[in-house]
Structures are given as structure tokens and as C-alpha cells.
Residue, then its C-alpha position, 0 to 999 in steps of 0.5 A: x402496181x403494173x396497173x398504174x404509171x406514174x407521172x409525178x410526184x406530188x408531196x412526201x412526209x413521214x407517212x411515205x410519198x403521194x403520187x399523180x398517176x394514170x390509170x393503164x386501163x382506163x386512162x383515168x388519172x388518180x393519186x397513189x398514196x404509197x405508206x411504207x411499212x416498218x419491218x420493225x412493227x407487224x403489220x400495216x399501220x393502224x392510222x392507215x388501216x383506219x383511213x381506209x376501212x372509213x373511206x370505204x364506207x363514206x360515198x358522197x360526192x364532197x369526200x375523197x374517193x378510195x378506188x383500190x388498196x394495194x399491199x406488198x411486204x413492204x409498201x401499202x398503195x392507196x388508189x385514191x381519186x385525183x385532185x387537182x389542187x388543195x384548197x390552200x393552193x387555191x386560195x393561193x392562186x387568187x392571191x388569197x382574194x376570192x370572191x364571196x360568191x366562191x367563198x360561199x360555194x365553197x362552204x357549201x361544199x365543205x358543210x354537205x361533206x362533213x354534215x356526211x362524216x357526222x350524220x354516219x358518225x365519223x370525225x375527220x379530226x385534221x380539217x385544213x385547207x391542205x386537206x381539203x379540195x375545192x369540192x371534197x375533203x381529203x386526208x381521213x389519216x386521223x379520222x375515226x368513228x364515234x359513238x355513245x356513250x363519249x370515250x375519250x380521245x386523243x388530244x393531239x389531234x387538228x393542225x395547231x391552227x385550226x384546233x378547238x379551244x377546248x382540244x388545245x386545253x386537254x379535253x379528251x371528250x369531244x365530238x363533232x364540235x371539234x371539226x366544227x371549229x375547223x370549218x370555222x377557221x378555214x371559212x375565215x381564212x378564205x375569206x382572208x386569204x391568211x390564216x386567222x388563228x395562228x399561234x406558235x405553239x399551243x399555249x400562243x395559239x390559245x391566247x391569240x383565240x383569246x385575243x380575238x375573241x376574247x377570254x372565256x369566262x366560267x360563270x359557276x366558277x370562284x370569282x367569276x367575273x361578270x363576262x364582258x360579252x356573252x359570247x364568251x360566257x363558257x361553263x365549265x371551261x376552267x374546268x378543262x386539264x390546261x387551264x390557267x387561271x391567270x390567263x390574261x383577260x382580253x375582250x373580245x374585237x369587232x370581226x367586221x374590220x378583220x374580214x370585210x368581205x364578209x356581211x353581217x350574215x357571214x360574220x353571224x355565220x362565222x360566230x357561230x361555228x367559232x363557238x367557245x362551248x363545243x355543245x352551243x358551236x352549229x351544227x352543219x346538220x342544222x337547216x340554218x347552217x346550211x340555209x346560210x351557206x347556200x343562200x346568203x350573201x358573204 
């Protein structure tokens, strides 16, 4: 640690505290992200041992660099790059009013860096705009590796705001779809500068989706209603562990009048990640997806 002198403090939760510090050497300012470690449990945590055998393997300019892992008996200092602002703070320093033009690069950015995260078979599974820069993604905490065959995850996974339908109903087998869905949210809520989706709890964070998008119907289920749009026809979606059959039915609203700023392309693009079936939602991989963010006008 002699290496490193701090400059300040920069956010504490339950995790431990993250630092602005200079390197002594180099003179190159970094984040130290210090993970205190429980006398009561052996060893380091296994979330942090997760972030960092990940983000020792994810290279790419849009994903947070992990310079150096520090250990002690007591404490566990991650040397991460700096970032100067998350990208809630930026969006907030505009008085939530950016501009398409940036809101189009800054898509771009967040498509090429989780595009990265699944071509090498990682979920980041907590994308936000805290979590995020203006360039990369940050925070990997409860990220994790996938493969074939689909196991079964945790459910407990995403900020309220910003998780899938299909997760806030139980799914445990999920995939890429599940960041997806995130992108969607914070696409919107930079176009915005408030949050789109945001319930109070789980069962309110579903039905304020639902009232914007409308309920999703399951066509192969009993008394099926014919959908009132395509868009939320969803197979299989009553079969998911919380859902309610007496769900209210909302039809889904014209997104035009909730983000102005956005043109037909950006509202198509937007339909497009906030997909109901997870395996229909874009996927960042996909020539178009990444077409419509770097050359479309939002």
C-alpha cells in the first residue's frame, strides 16, 4: 500500500470504501477498492474473488481496468483504473438533458463493452448508471461466468430498477437477455434523465412494467386472452414461479410521448432490448444492434 497515496474518499457501503489515489511511482491516479475481510469467515470473500479472476481475463477498452490485487490479513485492496464520474453523475451534470448525439455514443460504448462480457461468456448481472462510466463498465461484484447446458442462478441479481421481468418473477435460468434488459433501462433513462421503470418493491417494479408496456399475455396458456399487441405476446411467461394470474391487464402505451428525444429508430431500438421473451430481446452481437447505435439519429 506504501505504493499508493490517497486523495480521497470516494463511496463506502457494505462491501468496504473506494478510494481516489495517485500512484507514488508513476504518478498515475487510480481507484483503490478496499473489501474488508470477516475474521469470522476464512478467507476472501467469494464475490470479490469472482470480480477479480473475471476482470483479470475482460481486456477491452469499455471494461474497467484491474491493475493490482493487494492482500493482508485483514483487508483486500483492489487497484482499479480511475474514473472520473459514473454515468448517473453525468447525466446528472446536464441536468438529465443530454443530447441524442451523446446518448448515441454513449450506447455505443455500453453495446461494444457488454457485446465483449458475452462474446467471452460473462454476465455483469448489476448494470446501472452507477455502475457504469461514460466509457466502460464498472463494478463486476456480481458478475459471473456462464456456459452450456443453462444452470440455475440466483434471482436476487440486478438493482430493482433495472432487472428483467423474467428475473423479478423467479426465473433462475437466464442468460444474456438478463443485461440486455439493463441496457434497455438506462438507454432510456439517458434519454430521460429520470429512471424509466422504477417500482418500490418487486411486485410495484413489475406492475409499473406492465403499465408501460403492457401485461404479457401467454398464448398456450388456459383462457388466453387474444393480446392486445404483439409486443406482449410472451410464451410461456405464466409459467415463471411468481407469476399471478390476477395481474391487472394494462395495454401497452405509445413510447413516443415518454421520450421525445428520441426518433422512430431509437424508440425501435428501445423495443427492442425491453423485449418480454428474453430469447427474442437484441442481442449487442447482432450487426444491427450495433448499426443502430453507432449510425442512427436518436
Amino acid at each position: 500500500m506504501d505504493k499508493y497515496q490517497k486523495i480521497e474518499k470516494l463511496g463506502e457501503g457494505t462491501y468496504g470504501i473506494v478510494y481516489k489515489a495517485q500512484n507514488r511511482e508513476t504518478h498515475e491516479v487510480v481507484a483503490l477498492k478496499r473489501i474488508r475481510l470477516d475474521n469470522e469467515e476464512e478467507g476472501v470473500p467469494c464475490t470479490a474473488i469472482r470480480e477479480i479472476s473475471l476482470l483479470k481475463e475482460l481486456k477491452h477498452p469499455n471494461i474497467v481496468g484491474l491493475f493490482d490485487v493487494l492482500h493482508t490479513e485483514k483487508k483486500l485492496t483492489l487497484v482499479f483504473e480511475f474514473m472520473d464520474s459514473d454515468l448517473k453523475k453525468f447525466i446528472d451534470g446536464y441536468g438529465g438533458d443530454l443530447d441524442p448525439l451523446t446518448v448515441k455514443h454513449l450506447m455505443y460504448q455500453l453495446l461494444c463493452g457488454i457485446a465483449y462480457c458475452h462474446r467471452n461468456r460473462v454476465l455483469h448481472r448489476d448494470l446501472k448508471p452507477q455502475n457504469c462510466s461514460s466509457t466502460n463498465l464498472g463494478d463486476f461484484g456480481l458478475a459471473r461466468a456462464f456456459g452450456i447446458p443453462v444452470r440455475s442462478y440466483s434471482h436476487e441479481v440486478v438493482t430493482l430498477w433495472y432487472r428483467a421481468p423474467d428475473v423479478l418473477m423467479g426465473s433462475r435460468q437466464y442468460d444474456t437477455s438478463i443485461d440486455i434488459w439493463s441496457i434497455g433501462c438506462i438507454f432510456a433513462e439517458m434519454s430521460t434523465g429520470l429512471p424509466f421503470l422504477a417500482g418500490t418493491s418487486i411486485e410495484m417494479q413489475i406492475l409499473q412494467i406492465f403499465r408501460i408496456l403492457g401485461t404479457p399475455i401467454d398464448p398456450l396458456a388456459p383462457k388466453a386472452q387474444p393480446p392486445p399487441s404483439l409486443d406482449t405476446l410472451w410464451p410461456s411467461c405464466s409459467q415463471l414461479p411468481e407469476w399471478k394470474t390476477n395481474f391487472p391487464t394494462f395495454r401497452p402505451i405509445p413510447l413516443e410521448p415518454l421520450l421525445p428525444k428520441l426518433s422512430a429508430s431509437g424508440i425501435d431500438l428501445l423495443k427492442r432490448l425491453l423485449t418480454y421473451e428474453p430469447q427474442k430481446r437484441i442481442s449487442p452481437r447482432r450487426p444491427s444492434c450495433t448499426l443502430i447505435s453507432r449510425s442512427c439519429a436518436f
